[in-house]
C-alpha positions as CSV (number, residue, x, y, z in Angstrom):
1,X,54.6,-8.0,17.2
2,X,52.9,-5.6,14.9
3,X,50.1,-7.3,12.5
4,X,48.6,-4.8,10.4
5,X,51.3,-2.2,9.9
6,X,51.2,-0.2,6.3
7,X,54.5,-0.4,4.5
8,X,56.5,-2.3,7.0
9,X,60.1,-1.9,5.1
10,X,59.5,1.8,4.3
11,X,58.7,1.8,8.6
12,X,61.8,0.3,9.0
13,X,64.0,2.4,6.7
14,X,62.6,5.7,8.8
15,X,63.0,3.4,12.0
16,X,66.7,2.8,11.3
17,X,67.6,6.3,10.1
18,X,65.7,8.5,12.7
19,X,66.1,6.2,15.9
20,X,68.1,4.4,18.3
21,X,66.2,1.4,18.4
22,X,67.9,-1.8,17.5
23,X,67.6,-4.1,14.5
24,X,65.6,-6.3,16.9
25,X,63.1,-4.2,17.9
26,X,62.4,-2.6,14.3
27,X,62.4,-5.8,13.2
28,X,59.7,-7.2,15.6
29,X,57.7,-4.3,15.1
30,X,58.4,-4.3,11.5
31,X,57.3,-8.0,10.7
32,X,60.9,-8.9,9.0
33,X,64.1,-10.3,10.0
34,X,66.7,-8.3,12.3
35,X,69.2,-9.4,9.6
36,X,67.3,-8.0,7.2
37,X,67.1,-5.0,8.8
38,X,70.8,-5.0,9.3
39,X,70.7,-4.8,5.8
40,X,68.9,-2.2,5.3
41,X,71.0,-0.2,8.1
42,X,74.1,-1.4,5.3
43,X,72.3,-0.1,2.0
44,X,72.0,-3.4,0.8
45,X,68.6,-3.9,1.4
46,X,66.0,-1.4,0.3
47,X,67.5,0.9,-1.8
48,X,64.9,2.5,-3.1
49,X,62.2,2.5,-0.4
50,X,61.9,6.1,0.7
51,X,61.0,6.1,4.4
52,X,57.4,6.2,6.3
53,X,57.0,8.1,9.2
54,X,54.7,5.7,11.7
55,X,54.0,8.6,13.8
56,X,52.6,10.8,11.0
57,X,50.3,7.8,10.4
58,X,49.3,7.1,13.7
59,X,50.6,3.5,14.3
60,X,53.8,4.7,16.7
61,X,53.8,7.4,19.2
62,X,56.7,9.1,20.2
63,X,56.2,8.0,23.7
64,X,57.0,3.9,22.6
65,X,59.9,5.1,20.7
66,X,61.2,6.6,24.0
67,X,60.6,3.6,25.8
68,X,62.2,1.6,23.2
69,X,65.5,3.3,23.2
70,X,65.9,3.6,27.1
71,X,65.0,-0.7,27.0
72,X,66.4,-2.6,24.1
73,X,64.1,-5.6,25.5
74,X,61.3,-3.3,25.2
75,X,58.9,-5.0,22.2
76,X,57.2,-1.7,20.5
77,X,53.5,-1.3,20.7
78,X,51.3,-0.4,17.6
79,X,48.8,2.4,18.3
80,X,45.5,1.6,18.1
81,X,43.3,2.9,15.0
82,X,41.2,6.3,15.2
83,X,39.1,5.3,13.0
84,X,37.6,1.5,13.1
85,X,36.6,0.7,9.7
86,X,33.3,-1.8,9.8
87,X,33.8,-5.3,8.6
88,X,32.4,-6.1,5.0
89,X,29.1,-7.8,5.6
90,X,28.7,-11.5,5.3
91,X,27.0,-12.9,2.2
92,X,24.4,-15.9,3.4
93,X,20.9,-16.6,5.3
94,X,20.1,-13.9,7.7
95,X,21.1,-14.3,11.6
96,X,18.1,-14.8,14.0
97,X,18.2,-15.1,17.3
98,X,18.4,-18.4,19.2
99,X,14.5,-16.9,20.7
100,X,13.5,-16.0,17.7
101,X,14.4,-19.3,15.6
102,X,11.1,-21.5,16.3
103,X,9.0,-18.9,15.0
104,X,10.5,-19.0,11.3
105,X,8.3,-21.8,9.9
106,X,5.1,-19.5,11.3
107,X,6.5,-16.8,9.0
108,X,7.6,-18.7,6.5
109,X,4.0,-20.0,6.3
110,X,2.5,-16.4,6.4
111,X,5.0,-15.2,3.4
112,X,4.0,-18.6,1.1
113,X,0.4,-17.8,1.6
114,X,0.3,-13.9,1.5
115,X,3.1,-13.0,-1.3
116,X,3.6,-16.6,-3.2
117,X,5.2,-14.2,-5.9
118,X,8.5,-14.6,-3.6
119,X,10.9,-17.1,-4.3
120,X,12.7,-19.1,-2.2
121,X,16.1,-17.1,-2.2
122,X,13.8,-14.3,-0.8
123,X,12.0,-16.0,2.1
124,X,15.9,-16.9,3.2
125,X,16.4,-13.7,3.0
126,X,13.8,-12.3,4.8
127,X,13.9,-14.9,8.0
128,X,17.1,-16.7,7.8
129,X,15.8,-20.4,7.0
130,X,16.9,-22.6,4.6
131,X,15.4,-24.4,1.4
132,X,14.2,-27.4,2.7
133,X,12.6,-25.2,5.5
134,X,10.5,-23.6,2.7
135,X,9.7,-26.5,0.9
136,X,8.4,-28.4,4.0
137,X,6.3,-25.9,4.6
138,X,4.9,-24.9,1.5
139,X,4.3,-29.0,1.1
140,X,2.8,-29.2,4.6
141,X,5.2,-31.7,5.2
142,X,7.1,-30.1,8.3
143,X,7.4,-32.1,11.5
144,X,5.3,-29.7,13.4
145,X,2.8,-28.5,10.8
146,X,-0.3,-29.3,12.9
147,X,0.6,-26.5,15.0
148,X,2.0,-24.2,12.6
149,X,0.3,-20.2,12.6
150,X,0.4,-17.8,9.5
151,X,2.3,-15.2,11.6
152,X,3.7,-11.8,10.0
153,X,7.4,-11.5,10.1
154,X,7.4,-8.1,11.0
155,X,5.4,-8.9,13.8
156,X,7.5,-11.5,15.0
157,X,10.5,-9.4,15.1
158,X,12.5,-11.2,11.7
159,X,12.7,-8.4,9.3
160,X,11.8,-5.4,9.1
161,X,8.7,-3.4,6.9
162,X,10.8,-2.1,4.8
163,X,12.8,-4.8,3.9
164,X,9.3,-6.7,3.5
165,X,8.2,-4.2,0.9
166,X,11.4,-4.1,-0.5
167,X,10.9,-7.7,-1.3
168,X,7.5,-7.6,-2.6
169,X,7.8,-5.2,-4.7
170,X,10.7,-6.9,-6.8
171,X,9.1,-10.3,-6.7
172,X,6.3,-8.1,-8.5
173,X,8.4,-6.6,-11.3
174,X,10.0,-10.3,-11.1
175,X,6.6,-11.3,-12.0
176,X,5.2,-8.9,-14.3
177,X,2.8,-6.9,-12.4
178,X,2.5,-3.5,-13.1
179,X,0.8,-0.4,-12.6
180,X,-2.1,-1.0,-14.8
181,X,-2.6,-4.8,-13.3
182,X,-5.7,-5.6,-11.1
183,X,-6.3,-4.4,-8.2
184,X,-5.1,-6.7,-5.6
185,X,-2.2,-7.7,-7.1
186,X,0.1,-4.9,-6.4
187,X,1.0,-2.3,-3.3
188,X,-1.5,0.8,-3.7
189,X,1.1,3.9,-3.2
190,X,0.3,6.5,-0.8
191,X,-1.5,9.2,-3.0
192,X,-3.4,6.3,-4.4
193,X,-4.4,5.3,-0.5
194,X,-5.6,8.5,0.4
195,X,-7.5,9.3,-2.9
196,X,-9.4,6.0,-1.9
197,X,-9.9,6.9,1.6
198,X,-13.4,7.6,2.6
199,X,-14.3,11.7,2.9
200,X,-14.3,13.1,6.8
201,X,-16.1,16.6,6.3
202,X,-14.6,19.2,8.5
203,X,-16.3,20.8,10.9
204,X,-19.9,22.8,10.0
205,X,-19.3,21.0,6.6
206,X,-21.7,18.1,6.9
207,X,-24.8,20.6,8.3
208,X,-24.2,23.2,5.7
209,X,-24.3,19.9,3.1
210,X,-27.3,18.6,5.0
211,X,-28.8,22.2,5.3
212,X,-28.6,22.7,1.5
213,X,-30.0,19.3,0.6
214,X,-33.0,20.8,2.8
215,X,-33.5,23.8,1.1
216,X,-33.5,22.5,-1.9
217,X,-36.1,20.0,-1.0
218,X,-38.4,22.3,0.4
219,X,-38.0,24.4,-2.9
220,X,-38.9,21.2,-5.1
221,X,-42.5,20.6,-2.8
222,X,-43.2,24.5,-3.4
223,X,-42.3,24.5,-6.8
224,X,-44.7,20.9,-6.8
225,X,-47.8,23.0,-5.0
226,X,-47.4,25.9,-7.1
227,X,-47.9,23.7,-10.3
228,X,-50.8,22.3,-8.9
229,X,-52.4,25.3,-8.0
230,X,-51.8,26.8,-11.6
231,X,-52.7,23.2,-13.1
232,X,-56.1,24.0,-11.1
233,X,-57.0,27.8,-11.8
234,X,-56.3,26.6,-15.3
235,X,-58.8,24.6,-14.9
236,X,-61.3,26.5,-13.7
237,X,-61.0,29.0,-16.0
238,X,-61.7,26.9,-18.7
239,X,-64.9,25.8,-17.0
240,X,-66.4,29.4,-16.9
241,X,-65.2,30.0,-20.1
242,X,-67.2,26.8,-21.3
243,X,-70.1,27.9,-19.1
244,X,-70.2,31.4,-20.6
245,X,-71.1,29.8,-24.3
């Protein structure tokens, strides 16, 4: 019996008129009553339904048709789906494995210490725990909080990066930290990163820099003896000079 067939009277209708199946079999396939397919086969039922073809849709092939007629006990198949359309996803606390579960109060203790901007409803998010779990934790009142870590949960295989950062950064507009705040209280952006990184000359640039700084040193001492040398002919020049009167 068919379970997700589209428009199962208007089926019928094109069932009844185009085929030899009987009432029975349309109406198995059809979800509906063989009497009121009889009906329909009288124009009392369905009137004004204009026909579906099933095979145009892709829920009947010719071939069961076939096998219907030559069988009236024959129960009609309906073809599978092309096309599987995925499942809605399921609003709630994140799935983790079964190996994975006893390392949620380790992240959970890493998230509380390293981003206490997040709120609870985030944490749940992230590794799939529950309130209480949090709390417990945060209160360092969890059964086994002697031999809790601080572990990432990226690390540990609960969420991923992105999702992490994803997190943080909204818990940070959440809170009110923006671009101008203190450093250390928001993510540096990657052009901000590699401004701050430290300078790695090419090669050849570091000796011509150091080669420079050389020359230039060697021209300060000359331009140093020079001075004293003038500094001391000047001097003796105004010795003879005082000698001559």
């Amino acid at each position: 019996m068919a379970t997700n067939l589209l428009m199962p009277k208007a089926t019928a209708v094109w069932l009844v008129e185009n085929t030899a199946l009987s009432f029975k079999q349309i109406a198995d396939f059809c979800t509906l009553h063989h009497l009121e397919v009889q009906g329909i086969a009288d124009g009392d039922v369905a009137g004004g339904i204009r026909g579906v073809n099933p095979i145009q849709n892709g829920q009947l092939t010719r071939e069961e048709i076939v096998k219907g007629e030559a069988d009236e006990n024959y129960k009609l198949k309906i073809s599978e789906p092309k096309v599987k359309v995925a499942a809605p996803k399921r609003r709630g606390p994140r799935y983790t494995p079964t190996s994975r579960r006893h390392e949620r109060p380790n992240a959970i203790k890493w998230l509380v210490r390293n981003h206490p901007e997040l709120k609870d409803a985030q944490i749940m998010r992230l590794v799939g725990t529950t309130k209480s779990t949090i709390e417990s934790v945060r209160e360092g009142s969890h059964w086994n909080t002697a031999n809790l870590t601080a572990m990432d949960p990226v690390t540990l295989g609960l969420c991923s990066q992105m999702e992490l950062d994803m997190e943080v950064r909204k818990a940070a507009r959440a809170a009110g930290i923006t671009e101008d705040a203190p450093e250390g209280t928001r993510l540096m952006t990657a052009e901000e990163a590699l401004s701050r990184a430290p300078h790695v000359p090419e090669e050849g640039e570091e000796v011509y820099e150091r080669h420079n700084a050389d020359e230039y040193k060697a021209d300060r001492e000359a331009e140093s003896v020079f001075a004293k040398l003038k500094s001391l002919k000047g001097a003796d020049a105004d010795a003879d000079e005082d000698d001559r009167r």
